[in-house]
C-alpha positions as CSV (number, residue, x, y, z in Angstrom):
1,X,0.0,0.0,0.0
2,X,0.9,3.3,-1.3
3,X,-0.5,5.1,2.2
4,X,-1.0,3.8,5.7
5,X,-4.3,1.5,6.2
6,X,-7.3,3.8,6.0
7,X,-9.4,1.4,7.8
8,X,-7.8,0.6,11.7
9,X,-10.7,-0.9,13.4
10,X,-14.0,-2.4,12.2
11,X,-15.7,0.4,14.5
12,X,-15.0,3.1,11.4
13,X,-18.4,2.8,10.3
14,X,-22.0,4.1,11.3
15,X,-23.7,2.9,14.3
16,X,-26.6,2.0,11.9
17,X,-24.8,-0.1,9.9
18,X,-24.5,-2.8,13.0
19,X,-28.2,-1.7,14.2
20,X,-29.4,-3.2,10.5
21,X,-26.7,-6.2,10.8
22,X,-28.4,-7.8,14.1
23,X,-31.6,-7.2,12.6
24,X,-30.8,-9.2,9.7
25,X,-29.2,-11.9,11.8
26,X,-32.4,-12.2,13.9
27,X,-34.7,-11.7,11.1
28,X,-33.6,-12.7,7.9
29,X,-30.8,-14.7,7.8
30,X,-31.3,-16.4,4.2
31,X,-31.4,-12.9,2.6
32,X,-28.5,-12.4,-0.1
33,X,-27.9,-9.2,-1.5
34,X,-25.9,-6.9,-4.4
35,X,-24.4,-3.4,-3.9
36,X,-23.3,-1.1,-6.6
37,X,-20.7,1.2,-6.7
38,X,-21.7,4.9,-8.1
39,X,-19.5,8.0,-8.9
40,X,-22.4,11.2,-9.7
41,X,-19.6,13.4,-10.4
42,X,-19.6,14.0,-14.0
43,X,-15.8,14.5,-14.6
44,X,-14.1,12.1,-12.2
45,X,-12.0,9.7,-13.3
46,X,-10.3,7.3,-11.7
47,X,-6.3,6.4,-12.6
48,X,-4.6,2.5,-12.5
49,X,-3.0,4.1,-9.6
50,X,-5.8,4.6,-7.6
51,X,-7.3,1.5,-8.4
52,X,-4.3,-0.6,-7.2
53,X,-4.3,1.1,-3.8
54,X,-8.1,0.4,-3.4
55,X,-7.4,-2.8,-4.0
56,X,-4.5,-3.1,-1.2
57,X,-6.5,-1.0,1.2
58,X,-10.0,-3.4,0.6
59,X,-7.2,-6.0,1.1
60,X,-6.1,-4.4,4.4
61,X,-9.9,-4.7,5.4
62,X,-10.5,-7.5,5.4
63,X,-7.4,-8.5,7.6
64,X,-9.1,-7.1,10.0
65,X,-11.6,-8.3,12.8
66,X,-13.2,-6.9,15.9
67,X,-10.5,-7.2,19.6
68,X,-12.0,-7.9,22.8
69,X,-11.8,-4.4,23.7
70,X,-14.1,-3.0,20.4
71,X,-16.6,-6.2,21.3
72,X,-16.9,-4.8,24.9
73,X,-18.1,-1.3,23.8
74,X,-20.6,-2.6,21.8
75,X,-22.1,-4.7,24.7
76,X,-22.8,-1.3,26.4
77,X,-24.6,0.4,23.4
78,X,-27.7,-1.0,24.9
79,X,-29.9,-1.8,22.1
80,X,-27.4,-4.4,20.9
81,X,-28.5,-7.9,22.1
82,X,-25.7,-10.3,23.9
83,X,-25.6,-13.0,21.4
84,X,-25.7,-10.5,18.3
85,X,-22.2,-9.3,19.8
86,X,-21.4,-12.5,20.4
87,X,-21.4,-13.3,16.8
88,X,-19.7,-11.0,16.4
89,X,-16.6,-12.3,17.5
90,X,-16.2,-15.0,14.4
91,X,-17.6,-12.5,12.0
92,X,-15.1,-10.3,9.8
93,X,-15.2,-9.2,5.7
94,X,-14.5,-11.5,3.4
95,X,-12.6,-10.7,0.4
96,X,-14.5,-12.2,-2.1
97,X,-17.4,-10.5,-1.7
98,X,-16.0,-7.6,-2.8
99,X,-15.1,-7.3,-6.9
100,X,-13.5,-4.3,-8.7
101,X,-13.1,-3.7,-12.0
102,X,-11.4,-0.4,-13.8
103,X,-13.2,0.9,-17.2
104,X,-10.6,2.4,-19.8
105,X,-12.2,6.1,-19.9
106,X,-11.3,5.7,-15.3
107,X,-15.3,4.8,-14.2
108,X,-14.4,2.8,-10.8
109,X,-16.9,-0.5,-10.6
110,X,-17.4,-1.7,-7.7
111,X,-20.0,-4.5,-7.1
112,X,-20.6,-5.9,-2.8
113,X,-22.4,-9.7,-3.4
114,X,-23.3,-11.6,-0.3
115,X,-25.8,-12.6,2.7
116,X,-26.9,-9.3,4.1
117,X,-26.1,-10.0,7.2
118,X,-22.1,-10.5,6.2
119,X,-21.8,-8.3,3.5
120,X,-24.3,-4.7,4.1
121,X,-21.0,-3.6,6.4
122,X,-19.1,-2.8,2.9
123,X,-21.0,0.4,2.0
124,X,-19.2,2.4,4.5
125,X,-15.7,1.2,4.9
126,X,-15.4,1.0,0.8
127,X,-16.6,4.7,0.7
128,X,-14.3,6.0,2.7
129,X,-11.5,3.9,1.2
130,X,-12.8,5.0,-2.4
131,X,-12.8,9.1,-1.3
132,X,-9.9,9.4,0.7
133,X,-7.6,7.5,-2.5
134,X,-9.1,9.8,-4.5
135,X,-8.2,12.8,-2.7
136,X,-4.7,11.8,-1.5
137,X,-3.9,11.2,-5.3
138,X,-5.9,13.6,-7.4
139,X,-4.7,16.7,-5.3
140,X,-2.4,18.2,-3.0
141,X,-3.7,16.9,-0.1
142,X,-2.1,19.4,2.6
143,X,-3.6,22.1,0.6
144,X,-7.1,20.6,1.2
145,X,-6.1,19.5,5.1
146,X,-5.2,23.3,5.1
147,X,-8.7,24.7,3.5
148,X,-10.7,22.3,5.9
149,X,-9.2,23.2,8.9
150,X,-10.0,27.0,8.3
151,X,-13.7,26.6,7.4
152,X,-13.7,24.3,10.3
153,X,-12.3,27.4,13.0
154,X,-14.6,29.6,11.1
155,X,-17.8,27.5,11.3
156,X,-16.6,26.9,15.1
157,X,-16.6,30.8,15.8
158,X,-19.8,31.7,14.4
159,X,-21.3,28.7,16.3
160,X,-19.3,30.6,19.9
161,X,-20.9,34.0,18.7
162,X,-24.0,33.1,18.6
163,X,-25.0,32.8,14.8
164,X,-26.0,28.9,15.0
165,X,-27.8,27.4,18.3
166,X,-28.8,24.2,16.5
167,X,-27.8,21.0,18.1
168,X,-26.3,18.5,15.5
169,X,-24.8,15.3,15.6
170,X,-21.7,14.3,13.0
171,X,-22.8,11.8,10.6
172,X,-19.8,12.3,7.9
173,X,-17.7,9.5,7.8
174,X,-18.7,8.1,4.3
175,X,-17.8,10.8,2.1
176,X,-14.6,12.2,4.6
177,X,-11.4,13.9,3.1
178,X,-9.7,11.1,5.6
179,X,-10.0,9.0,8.7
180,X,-7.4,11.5,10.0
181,X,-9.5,14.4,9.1
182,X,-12.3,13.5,10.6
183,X,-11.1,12.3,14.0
184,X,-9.5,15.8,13.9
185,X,-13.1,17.7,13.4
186,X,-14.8,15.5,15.6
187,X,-12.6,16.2,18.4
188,X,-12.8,20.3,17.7
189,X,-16.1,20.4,17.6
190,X,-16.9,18.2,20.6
191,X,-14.7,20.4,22.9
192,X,-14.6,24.3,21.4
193,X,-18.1,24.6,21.3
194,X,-19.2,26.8,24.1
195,X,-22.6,25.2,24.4
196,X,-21.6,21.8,23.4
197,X,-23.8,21.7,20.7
198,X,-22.5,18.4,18.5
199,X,-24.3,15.6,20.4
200,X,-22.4,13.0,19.5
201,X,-21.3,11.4,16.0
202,X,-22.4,8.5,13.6
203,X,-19.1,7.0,13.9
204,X,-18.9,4.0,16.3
205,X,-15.2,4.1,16.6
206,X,-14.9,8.2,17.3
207,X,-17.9,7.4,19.5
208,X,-15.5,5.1,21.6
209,X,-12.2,6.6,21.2
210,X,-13.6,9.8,22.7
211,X,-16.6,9.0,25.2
212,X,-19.1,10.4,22.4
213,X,-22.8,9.3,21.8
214,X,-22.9,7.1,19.3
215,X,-26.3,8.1,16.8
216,X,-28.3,5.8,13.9
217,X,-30.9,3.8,13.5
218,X,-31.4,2.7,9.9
219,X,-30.8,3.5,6.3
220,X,-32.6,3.2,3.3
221,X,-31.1,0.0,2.0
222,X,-33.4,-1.5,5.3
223,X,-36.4,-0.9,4.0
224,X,-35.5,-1.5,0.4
225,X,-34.2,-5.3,1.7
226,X,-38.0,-6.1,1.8
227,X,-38.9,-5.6,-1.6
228,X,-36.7,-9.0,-2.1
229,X,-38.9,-11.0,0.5
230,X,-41.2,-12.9,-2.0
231,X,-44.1,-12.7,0.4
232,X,-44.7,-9.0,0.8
233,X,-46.2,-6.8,-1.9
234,X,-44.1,-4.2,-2.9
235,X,-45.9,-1.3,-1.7
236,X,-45.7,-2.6,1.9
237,X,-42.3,-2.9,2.6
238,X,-42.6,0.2,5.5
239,X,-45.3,-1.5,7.4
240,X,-43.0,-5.1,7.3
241,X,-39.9,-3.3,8.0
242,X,-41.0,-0.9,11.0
243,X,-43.1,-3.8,12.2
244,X,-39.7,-5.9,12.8
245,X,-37.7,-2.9,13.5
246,X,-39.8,-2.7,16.7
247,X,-40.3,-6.0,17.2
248,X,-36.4,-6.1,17.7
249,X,-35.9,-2.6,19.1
250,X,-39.2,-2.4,21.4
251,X,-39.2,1.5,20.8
252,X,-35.1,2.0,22.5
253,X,-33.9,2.6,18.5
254,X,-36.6,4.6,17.1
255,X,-35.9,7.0,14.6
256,X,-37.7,6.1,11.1
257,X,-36.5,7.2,7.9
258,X,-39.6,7.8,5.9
259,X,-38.5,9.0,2.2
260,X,-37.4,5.4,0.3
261,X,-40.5,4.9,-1.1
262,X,-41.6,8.3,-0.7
263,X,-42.7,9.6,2.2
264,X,-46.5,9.7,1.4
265,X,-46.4,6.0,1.2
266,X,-44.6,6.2,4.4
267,X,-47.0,7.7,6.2
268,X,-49.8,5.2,5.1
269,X,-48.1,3.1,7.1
270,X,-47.0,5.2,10.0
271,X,-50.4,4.3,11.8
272,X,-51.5,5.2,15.4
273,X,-49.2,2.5,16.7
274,X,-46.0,3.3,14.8
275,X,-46.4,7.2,15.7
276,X,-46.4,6.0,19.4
277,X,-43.5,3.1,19.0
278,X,-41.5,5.6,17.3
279,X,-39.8,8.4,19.0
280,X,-39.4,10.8,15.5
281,X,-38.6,10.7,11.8
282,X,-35.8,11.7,9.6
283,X,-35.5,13.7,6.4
284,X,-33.4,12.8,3.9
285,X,-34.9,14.3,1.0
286,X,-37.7,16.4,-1.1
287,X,-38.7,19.8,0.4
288,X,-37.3,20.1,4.2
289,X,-40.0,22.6,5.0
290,X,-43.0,20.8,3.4
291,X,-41.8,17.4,4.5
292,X,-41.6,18.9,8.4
293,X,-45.3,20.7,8.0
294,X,-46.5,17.3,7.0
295,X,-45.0,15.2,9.4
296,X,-46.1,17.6,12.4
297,X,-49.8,17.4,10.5
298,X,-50.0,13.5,10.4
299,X,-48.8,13.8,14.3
300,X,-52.1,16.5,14.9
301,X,-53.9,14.1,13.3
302,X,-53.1,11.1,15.9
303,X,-54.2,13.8,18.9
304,X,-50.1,13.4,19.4
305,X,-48.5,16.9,20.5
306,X,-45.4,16.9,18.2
307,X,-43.4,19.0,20.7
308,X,-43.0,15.2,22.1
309,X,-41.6,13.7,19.2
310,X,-38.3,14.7,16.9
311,X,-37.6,15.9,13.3
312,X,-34.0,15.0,12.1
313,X,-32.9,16.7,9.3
314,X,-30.2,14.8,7.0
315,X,-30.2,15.7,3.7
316,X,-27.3,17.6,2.2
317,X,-27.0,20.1,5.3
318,X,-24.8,23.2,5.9
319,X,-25.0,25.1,8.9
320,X,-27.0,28.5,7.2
321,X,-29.2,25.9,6.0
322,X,-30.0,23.7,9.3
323,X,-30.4,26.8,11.4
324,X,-33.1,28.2,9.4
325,X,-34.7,24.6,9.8
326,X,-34.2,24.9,13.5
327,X,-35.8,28.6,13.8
328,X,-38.7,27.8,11.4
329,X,-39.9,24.7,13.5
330,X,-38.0,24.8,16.8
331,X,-41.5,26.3,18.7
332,X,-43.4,23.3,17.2
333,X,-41.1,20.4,17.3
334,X,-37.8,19.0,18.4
335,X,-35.5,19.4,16.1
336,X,-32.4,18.2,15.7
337,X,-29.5,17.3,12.7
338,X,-27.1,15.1,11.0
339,X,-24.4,16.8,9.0
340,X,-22.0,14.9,7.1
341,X,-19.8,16.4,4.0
342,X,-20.2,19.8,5.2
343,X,-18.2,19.0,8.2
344,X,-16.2,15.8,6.6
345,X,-15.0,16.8,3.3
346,X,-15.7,20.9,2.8
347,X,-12.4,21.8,1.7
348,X,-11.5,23.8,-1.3
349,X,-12.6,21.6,-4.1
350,X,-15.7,19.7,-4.8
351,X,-16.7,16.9,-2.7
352,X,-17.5,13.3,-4.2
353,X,-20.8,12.4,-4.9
354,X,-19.9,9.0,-4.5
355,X,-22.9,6.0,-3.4
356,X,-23.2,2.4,-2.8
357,X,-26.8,1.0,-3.2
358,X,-28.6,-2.0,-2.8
359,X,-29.9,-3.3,-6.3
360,X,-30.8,-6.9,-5.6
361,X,-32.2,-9.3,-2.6
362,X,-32.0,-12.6,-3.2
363,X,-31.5,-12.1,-7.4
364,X,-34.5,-9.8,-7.1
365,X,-34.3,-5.6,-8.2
366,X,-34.6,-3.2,-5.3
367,X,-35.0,0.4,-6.0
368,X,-35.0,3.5,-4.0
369,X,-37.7,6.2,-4.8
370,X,-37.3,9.3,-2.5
371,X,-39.1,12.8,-2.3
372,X,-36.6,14.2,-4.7
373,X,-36.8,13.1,-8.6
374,X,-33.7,12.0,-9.6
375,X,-32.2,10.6,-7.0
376,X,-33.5,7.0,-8.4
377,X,-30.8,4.2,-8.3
378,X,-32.1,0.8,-9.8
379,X,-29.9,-2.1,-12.3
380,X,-33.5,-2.7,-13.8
381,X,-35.3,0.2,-15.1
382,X,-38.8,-1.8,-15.7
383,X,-38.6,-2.9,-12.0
384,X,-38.5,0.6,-11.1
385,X,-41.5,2.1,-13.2
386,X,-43.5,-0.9,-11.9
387,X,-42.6,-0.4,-8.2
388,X,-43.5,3.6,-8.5
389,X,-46.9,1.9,-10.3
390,X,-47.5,0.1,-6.7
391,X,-46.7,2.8,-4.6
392,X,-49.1,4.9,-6.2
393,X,-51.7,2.4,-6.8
394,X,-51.4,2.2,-3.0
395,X,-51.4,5.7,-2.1
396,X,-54.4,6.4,-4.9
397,X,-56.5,3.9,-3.1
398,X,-55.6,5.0,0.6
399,X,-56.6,8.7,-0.5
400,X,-60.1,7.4,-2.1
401,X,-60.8,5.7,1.4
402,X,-60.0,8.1,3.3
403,X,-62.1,10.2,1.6
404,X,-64.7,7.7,1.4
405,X,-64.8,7.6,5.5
406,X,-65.0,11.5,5.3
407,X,-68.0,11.5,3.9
């Protein structure tokens, strides 16, 4: 390897990661599933150089397993169940789920196959590896350590004098300019802000390393797992997956994402029971402001006051943008934030844009549809136009009933 391993300890991931892992283990241990690689930056292009030290670091990887001292910590996050950390203690990634492949115009292909239990761990460690290669190679990387340390101080400044009063928590790790970079911010911004506003951080091994909360529940690729489960029409994968969610969680893990079939199909499901089970929802895409005044309506609508539940905001956040989030709705609602690039990789040049996605269960498509056109990621285009068919087949026929009942 060209650089020093990116990837030290199987903690350098999200907490949500191993909150979907022992859910799969319990749940649905037969499911098998396909990741793609995807690079949305136009004019990146990836160099033979690069590609070898990928290679070397993925190697590195999956050298790796958890000590005795990484397995204790996550016996005292205390949603995690005794024998799901006792598994694992044999479990570890496994090289050949993982295949790369190098196009001659520099398009990186990176394809994750394996049971979803083993292999759904990938998405985050292979992201960072991907990014931080890049940036090492493709630019002068004290330059950019240099730019993001400034904007850092500055952002930390105006958060001291009073411009931002938000609380947020740090949920960057995927798309960081480097492991090293982000243990630097993460320690800045946990002790220079006056009013200790960063709750805690996404990453389970920052979390550890220094005494921080450790925040997640699950990601869209949960709820997209379901459309691969034979059994359950395609335009009720929410109900299934928050139905098992709780049955596993019993209400300590409960933050729901609601957009990845659209968050008016969401919300079909989000009945009297699931508003109570669930302690708030996240935002990840679509209109912020329109998504919150709907959310804090279907709450009204349950006789729930919504000052006792929680919006998180996700989606693409700078700090201008999540404190005019907090003042529009912080009198009506809890609010709070997860802010990745903009604290992880805001440097002088233009971050990566840079996915892995679910696109099969169990040989099946799986799609993602969101509350923002466009950002669609499906291997089967047909698959996709009939799944947005069933969701709005569903939500057509919900609206007519209600309306029926109205009457």
């Amino acid at each position: 390897m060209k650089y020093k391993p990116i990837i030290k300890s199987l903690l350098d991931t999200d907490l949500y990661k191993w909150n979907m892992q022992q859910v799969m283990l319990h749940k649905h241990p037969e499911l098998c599933g396909d990741y793609y690689f995807k690079c949305r930056n136009e004019d990146v292009r990836f160099t033979k150089e690069m590609f070898q030290e990928i290679n070397e670091q993925i190697d590195h990887l999956c050298t790796l397993t958890l000590t005795k001292e990484e397995l204790d910590y996550l016996h005292t996050i205390r949603f995690l169940k005794r024998d799901f950390v006792e598994f694992l203690r044999i479990w570890r990634p496994l090289r050949d789920y993982v295949t790369t492949s190098l196009d001659d115009d520099g398009t990186l292909n990176v394809v994750v196959s394996g049971p979803m239990f083993m292999a759904m761990h990938f998405e985050i460690y292979l992201l960072e590896i991907i990014n931080e290669v890049y940036f090492r190679e493709a630019y002068d990387y004290d330059m950019l350590l240099k730019s993001a340390r400034e904007r850092l101080d500055a952002k930390i400044k105006d958060f001291n004098e009073g411009k931002y009063t938000f609380i947020f928590a740090e949920f960057g790790c995927r798309r960081r300019l480097s492991g090293e970079w982000l243990d630097e911010a993460v320690v800045k911004l946990a002790s220079s802000l006056k009013n200790k506003n960063m709750v805690g951080t996404s990453n389970v091994y920052l979390a550890k390393k220094y005494g921080l909360k450790p925040i997640g529940t699950f990601a869209h690729e949960y709820v997209q797992l379901y459309q691969g489960i034979e059994s359950i029409p395609l335009a009720y994968t929410n109900h299934f997956a928050l139905k098992d969610w709780f049955d596993e969680y019993q209400g300590d893990n409960g933050t729901a994402l609601t957009d990845t079939l659209g968050t008016d199909l969401f919300l079909i499901d989000f009945d009297r029971s699931n508003v109570n089970n669930y302690t708030g929802v996240r935002h990840d895409s679509g209109d912020p402001y329109e998504w919150g005044e709907k959310i804090i309506r279907h709450y009204e609508k349950f006789g729930v006051d919504p000052k006792t539940k929680t919006l998180l905001f996700s989606d693409s956040l700078d700090f201008d943008r999540a404190q005019h989030l907090f003042d529009y709705f912080k009198h009506r609602i809890k609010v709070s934030f997860g802010i990745g690039t903009f604290i992880s990789n805001d440097t002088c040049v233009e971050p990566l844009n840079i996915v892995i996605k679910l696109q099969y269960v169990n040989g099946r498509p799986v799609a993602k549809i969101s509350d923002t056109p466009g950002k669609e990621m499906c291997q089967d285009e047909g698959y996709l136009e009939y799944l947005k068919e069933a969701v709005n087949f569903r939500i057509k026929n919900a609206n007519g009933l209600m309306e029926c009942r109205s009457k």
